[in-house]
N, C-alpha and C positions, 0 to 999 in steps of 0.2 A: 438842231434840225435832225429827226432822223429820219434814217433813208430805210426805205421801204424794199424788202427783201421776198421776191415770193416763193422761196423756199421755207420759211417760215410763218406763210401765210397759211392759217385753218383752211384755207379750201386746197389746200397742196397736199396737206397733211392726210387729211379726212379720202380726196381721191388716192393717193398714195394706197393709201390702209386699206383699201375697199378692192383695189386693183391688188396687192396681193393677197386677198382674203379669198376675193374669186383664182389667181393663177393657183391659190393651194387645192381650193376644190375645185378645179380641174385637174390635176395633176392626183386627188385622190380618187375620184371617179372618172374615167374616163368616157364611160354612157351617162347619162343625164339621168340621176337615180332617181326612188320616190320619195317623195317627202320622208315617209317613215325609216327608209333606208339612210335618209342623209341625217335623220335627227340621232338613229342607235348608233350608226356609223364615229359621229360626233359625240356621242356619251361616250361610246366605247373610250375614243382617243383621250378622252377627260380623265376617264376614270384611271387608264394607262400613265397619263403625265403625273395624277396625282400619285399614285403607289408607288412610283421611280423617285419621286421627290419626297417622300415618307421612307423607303429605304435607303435612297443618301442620306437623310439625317440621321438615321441610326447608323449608317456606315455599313449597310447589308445590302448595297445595292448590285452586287455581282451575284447572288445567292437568286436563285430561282425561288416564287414563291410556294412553290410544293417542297422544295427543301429545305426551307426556312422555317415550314409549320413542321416537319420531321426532325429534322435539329432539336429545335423548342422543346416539342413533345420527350424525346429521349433527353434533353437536358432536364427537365424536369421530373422524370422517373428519377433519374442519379440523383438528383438533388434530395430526391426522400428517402430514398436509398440512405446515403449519405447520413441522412438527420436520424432515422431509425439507427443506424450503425453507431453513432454516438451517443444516445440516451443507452442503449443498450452495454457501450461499453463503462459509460459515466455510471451503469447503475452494476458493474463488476461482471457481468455478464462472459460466458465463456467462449474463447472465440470461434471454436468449432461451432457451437449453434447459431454463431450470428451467422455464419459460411452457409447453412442449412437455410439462411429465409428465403 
């Protein structure tokens, strides 16, 4: 026999889910916004949750994303930096004019 639970009953569930979907949008609008307001509003937050869970995975999620494309950018100058500095020395090259580029 089983016993019948309605806590796990789909209409528990589903008013559950519904009842905090409305308490978050209230609690993020306090006026009764426009449509159009509530749909960027909600992109925005999308696009926010995805970028946060794209920098936890790399492990860069404390790094502001304007410092993270300036990082980048100068690690990547060093890095040819770098690469020129060694063809240059691999090809006997004298170290004063590699100092010069």
């Amino acid at each position: 026999m089983k016993i019948w639970n309605y806590y796990n009953n789909m209409e528990h569930i589903t008013n559950n889910t519904s009842e905090s979907l409305n308490n978050y949008l209230n609690n993020l609008f306090p006026i009764k916004p426009s449509y159009y307001e509530l749909i960027d509003k909600l992109n925005e937050l999308e696009h926010l949750s995805y970028y946060d869970y794209q920098r936890k995975i790399r492990e860069i999620w404390k790094i502001k994303k304007r410092t993270i494309n300036k990082t980048n950018e100068i690690s990547v100058l060093i890095e040819r930096y770098k690469n020129i500095e060694a063809k240059l020395i691999n090809a006997k090259c004298d170290r004063n004019n590699i100092i010069n580029l």
